[in-house]
N, C-alpha and C positions, 0 to 999 in steps of 0.2 A: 491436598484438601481443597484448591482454590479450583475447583473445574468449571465451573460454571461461568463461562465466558460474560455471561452479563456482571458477574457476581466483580468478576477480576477487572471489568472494564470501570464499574463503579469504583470501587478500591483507588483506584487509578488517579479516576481525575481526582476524588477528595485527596488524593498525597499531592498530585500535583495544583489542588487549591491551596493546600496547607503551605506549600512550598513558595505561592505566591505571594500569599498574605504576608508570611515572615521573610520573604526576598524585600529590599529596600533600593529600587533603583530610581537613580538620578533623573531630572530632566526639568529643562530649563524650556518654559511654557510656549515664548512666542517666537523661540528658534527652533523647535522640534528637537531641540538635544537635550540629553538626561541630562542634569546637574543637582537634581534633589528632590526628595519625593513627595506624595503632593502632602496638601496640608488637608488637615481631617479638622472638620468642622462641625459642633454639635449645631444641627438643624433648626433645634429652637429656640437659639440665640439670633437667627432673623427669620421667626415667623414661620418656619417650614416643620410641619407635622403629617404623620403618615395621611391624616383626614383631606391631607389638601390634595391629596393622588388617589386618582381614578380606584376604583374597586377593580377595574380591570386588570390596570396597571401594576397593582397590588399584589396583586393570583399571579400575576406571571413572573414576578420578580421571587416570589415565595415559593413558586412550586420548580421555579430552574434552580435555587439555590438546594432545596428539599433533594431535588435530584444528584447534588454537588458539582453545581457550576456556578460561576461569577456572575449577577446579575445587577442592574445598577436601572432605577432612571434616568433619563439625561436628555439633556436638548433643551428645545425651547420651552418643554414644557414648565421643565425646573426654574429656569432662567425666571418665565411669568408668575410662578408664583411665587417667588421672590422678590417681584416688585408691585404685588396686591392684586396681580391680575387674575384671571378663571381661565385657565388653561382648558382646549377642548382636546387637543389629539394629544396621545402620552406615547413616547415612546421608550424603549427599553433597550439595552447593552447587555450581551453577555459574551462568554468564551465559548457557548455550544456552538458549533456550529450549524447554518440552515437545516442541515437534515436529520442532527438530532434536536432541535428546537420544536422538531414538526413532530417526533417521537412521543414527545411531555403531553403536548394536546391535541386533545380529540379534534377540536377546530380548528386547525391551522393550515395554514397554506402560503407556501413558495411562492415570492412573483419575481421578476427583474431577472436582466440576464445580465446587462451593466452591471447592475449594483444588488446582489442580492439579498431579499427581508421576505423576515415571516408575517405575514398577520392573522393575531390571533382574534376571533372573532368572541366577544361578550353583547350578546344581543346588537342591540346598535354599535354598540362601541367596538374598536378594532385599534387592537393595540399593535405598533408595531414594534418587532422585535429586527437589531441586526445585531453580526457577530461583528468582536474588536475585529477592526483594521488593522494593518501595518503599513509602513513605507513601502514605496516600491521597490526601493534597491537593496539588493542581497539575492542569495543565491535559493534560498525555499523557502515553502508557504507551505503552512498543513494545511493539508487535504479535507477537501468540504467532507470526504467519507471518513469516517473515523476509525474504518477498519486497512483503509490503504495505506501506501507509507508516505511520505512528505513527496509535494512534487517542485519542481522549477517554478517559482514566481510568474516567470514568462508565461504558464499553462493558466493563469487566473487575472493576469494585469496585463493592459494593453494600452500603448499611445498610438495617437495621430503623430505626423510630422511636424506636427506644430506645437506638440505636448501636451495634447486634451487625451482623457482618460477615456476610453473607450470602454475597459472592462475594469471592475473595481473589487474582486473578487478577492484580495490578499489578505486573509487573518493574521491577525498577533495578539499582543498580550493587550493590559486597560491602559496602561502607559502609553503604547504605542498608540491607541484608539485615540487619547487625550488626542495628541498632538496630528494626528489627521484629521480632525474636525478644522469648520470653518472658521469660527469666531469665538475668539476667547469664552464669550458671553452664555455662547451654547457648547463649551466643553465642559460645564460643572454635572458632576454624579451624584446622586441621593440613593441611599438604602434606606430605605423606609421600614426596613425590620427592625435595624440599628440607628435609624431617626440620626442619621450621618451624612454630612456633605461630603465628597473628593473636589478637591481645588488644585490640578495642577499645572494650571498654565495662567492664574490670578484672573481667574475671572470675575470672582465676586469683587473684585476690585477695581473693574472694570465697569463692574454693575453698578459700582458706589458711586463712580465715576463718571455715568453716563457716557462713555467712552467704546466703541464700537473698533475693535481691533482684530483685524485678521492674525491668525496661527502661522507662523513660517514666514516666505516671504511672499508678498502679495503678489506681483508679477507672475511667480509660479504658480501661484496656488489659482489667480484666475487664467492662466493659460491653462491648465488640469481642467478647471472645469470654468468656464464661463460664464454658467450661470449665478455665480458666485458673485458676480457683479451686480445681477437684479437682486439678487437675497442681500448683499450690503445697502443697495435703494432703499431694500422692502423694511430691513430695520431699522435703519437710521429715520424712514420714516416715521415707521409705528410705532417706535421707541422714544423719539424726540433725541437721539443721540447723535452725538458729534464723531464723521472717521475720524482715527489717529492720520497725521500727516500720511506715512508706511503704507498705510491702507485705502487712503483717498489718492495719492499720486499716478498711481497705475492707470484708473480708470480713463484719463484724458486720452489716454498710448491704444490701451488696448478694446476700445469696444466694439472697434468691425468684429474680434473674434464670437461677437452672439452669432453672426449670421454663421456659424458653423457649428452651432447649437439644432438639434433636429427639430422641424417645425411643429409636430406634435408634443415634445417637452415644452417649447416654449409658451404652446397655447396654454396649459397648465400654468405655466409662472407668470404670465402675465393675468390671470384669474384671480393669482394670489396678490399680485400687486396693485389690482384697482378694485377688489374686493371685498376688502375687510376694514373698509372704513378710513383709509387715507390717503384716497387715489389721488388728491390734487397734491401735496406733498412728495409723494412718490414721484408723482408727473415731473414738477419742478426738480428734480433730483435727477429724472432720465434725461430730462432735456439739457440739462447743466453741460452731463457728462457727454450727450450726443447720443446716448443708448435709442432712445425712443426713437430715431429714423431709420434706427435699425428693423425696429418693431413695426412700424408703420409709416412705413417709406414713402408712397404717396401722400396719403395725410400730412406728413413734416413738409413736403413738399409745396403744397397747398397752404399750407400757414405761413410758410417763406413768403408767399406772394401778396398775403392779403390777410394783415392783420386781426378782422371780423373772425376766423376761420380759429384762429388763436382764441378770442372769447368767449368762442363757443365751445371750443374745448374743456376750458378752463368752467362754463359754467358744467359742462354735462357731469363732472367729476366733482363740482362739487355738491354739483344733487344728488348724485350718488353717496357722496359719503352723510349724505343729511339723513338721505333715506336708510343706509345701513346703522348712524349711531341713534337713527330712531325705532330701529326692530322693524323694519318695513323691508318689505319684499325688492329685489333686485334682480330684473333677468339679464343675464349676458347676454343676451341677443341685441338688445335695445342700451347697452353701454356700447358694444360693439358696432352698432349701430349707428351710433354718435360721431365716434372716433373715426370712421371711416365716410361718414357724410360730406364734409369738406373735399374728399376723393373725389366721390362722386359726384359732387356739383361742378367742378370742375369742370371733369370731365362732360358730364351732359352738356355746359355751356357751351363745348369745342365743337359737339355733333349738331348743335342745333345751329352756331352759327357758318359750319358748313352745307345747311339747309337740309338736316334730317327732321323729321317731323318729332314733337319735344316728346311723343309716349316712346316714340321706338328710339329714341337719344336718351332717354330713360334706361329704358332696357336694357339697350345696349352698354352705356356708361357702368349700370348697377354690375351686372352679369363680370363686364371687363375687372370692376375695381375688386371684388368678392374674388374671381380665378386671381388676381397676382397676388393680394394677401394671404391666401395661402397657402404662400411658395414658404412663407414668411413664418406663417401665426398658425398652424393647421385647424382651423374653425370648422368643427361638425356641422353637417347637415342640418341638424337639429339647431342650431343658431343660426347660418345662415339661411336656409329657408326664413321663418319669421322676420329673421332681420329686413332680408327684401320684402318682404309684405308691409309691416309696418315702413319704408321707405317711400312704396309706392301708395298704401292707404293716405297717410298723411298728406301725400301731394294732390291726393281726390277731395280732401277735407274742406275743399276751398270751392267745390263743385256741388252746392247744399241744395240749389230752388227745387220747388216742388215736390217729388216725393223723397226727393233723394237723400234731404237730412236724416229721416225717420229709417231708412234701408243702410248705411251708411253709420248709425246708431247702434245698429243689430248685429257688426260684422264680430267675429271673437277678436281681432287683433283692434277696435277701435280706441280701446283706452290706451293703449300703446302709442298709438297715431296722433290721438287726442294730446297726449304728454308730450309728443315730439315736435308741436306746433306750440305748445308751450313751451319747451325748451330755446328753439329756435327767437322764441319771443322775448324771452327775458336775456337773452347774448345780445338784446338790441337792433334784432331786427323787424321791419316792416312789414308785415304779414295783411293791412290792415284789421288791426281788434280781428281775427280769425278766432284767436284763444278763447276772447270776451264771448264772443257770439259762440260758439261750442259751449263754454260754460253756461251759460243762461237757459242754451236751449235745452241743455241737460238736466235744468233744474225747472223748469217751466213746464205749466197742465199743458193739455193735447191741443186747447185752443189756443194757446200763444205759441206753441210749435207749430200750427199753421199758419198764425200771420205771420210769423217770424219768416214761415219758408217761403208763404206765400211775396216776401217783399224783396224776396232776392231776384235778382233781375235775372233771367236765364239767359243764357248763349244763343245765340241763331240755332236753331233746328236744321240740320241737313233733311235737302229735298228725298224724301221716299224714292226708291225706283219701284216704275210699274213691271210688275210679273209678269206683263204677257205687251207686247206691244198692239199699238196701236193701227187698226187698216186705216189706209189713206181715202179719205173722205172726197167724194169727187167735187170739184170746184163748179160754179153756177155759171152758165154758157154767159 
């Protein structure tokens, strides 16, 4: 009766859902070992209703189950709105695996070779989906294709020498998935069909707690992946949450291992960590641990020497986070900018007091400190180009008499430049009133931007060269 291979493949998983659901295994939350299953929790006994998740998020949890697979939200999304906040990115759990995830929707698409996820595309919004995890150790993994047969673990998981996780490609079951997540905090599951929480490793206890505890044991878990260390920064920031001892001890031992982190993942995580509103926090957190010399190694170097270098730090991060908890625009060019300024004065002071002339000590310094950060931070084109402009505009900003404030006015990166002469100014330093006098003349009719520019005392003018030399004039007997 059953020939139809789609017909027998559907049958399939719904027995083996069935089989899930009424299977009851063990596991003890922050040692990764089963010891009891999780606890089920009605939703809206802390405030969590299907309305608080994405409409995306929603469809995709509804139409994988509709399909009969295991679908769960989970992550930080859930974690946020359980503590009042407005979740933006949703992500999703299930048993399909990537390439029948991509089967259910029209708009879906495979990325990562490390770590493989789908995302499903709902106009702007993009939900992501990944398949449960498992442990690394054991002898098989099913097979991403669901028509092959299981293959060796080793053919989907992959370390370094040093135990970072190279390829992360191992499905298992949602038990298993629990206890490979990072932080307790972001291992809780929501069905929003069944308006149900999964709690198996006490996270919401965690949450009660304001308590930030890694899964397993910490040492491992950030030798596996490293960046696991900036994401415990990024939360204990943005969270206001306290590590458990377990989870704060490691970090002192192990944070050269970022610099074995690739330089393009890191550029992303350090976006996320001065980004969204608690960059001076976070700062204070990498420094503590020593992270952030990893990140910006001349910089740290530079603030060793000279304190100033330090408050200007500390001021650019926190006009950043003024400007992001005020809805105001933020370019990474010009945070990036900041952070790496101190480098580069440095440096310029070295070339000029070896008698380079101070534009080409400029140059040269901007160009040198931008090629080593990133060996570091992989910063696009598109950031460090503007970045050096607004570097070098700013330092012309002080070059105004005659027509030049009005030219100077006009450029697209001025207001950039303009902020970076105020930034520099309120860290305490001497600019003479630079900022005052920008601001004024910015606000000032056409006739007081001329006396204004007219009162700036200009430079010595270099002598003209004549184009054609001069005959020698014969001399009177």
């Amino acid at each position: 009766m059953l020939e139809s291979p789609l017909l027998r493949d559907h049958l399939s998983r719904m027995i083996k859902r069935l089989k899930k659901l009424l299977s009851s295994k063990s596991n003890k939350a922050t040692q990764g070992k089963a010891t009891q299953g999780p606890r089920r929790i009605a939703a809206d006994s802390h405030g969590l209703h299907p309305g608080t998740i994405s409409h995306g998020a929603r469809d995709v949890v509804e139409k994988l189950s509709a399909a009969g697979y295991q679908a769960y939200v989970v992550g930080g999304c859930v974690r946020d709105a359980l503590l009042g906040q407005h979740p933006k990115d949703f992500d999703v759990a299930t048993d399909a695996t990537p390439e029948q995830v991509k089967t259910v929707f029209r708009r879906a698409r495979i990325i990562g070779r490390r770590f493989k996820i789908v995302h499903v595309r709902y106009g702007r919004e993009i939900v992501e989906v990944t398949t449960f995890r498992a442990p690394h150790t054991g002898s098989t993994s099913r097979s991403p294709d669901a028509h092959k047969k299981p293959r060796k673990r080793a053919e989907h998981s992959q370390r370094s020498d040093a135990g970072m996780l190279l390829r992360d490609n191992v499905f298992g079951s949602l038990e298993e998935d629990a206890v490979r997540r990072d932080f307790t905090i972001n291992a809780l599951y929501y069905q929003p069909e069944e308006n149900l929480l999964l709690d198996f490793v006490n996270g919401l206890d965690d949450i009660e707690n304001q308590t930030l505890r890694m899964i397993g044991d910490p040492a491992t878990r950030y030798r596996e992946d490293p960046v696991r260390m900036l994401r415990a920064a990024r939360f204990a920031a943005k969270l206001n949450f306290q590590m458990d001892a377990a989870t704060l001890a490691p970090l002192r031992e192990l944070h050269g291992l970022i610099e074995e982190v690739p330089a393009a993942r890191l550029f992303d995580e350090v976006l996320k960590l001065l980004m969204k509103g608690d960059a001076l926090s976070t700062y204070e957190i990498l420094t503590e641990f020593q992270i952030f010399t990893h990140l910006f190694p001349d910089t740290a170097r530079a603030m060793k020497d000279n304190d100033a270098y330090e408050t200007f730090i500390r001021q650019a991060l926190t006009n950043t986070d003024l400007r992001i908890q005020a809805k105001q625009h933020v370019t990474p060019a010009f945070l990036l900018g900041a952070l790496l300024w101190p480098a580069v004065e440095v440096l310029r002071a070295q070339h000029i007091a070896a008698g380079m002339p101070p534009a080409v000590a400029f140059n040269k310094a901007s160009a040198e400190i931008i090629r080593r950060e990133v060996q570091h931070i992989a910063i696009p084109k598109r950031f460090s180009v503007p970045m050096r402009e607004i570097w070098d505009l700013h330092l012309r900003l002080s070059n105004r008499g005659g027509n030049r404030a009005l030219q100077l006015l006009e450029l697209p990166r001025f207001r950039a430049a303009y902020d970076f002469v105020l930034l520099r100014e309120q860290a305490g330093e001497d600019l003479g009133d630079l900022g005052d006098w920008w601001t004024t003349f910015q606000e000032a009719d056409e006739d007081t931007r001329q006396q204004m520019s007219a009162a700036i005392k200009s430079g010595p003018r270099r002598k003209r060269r004549s184009g054609r030399k001069r005959s020698a004039q014969p001399t009177s007997p």
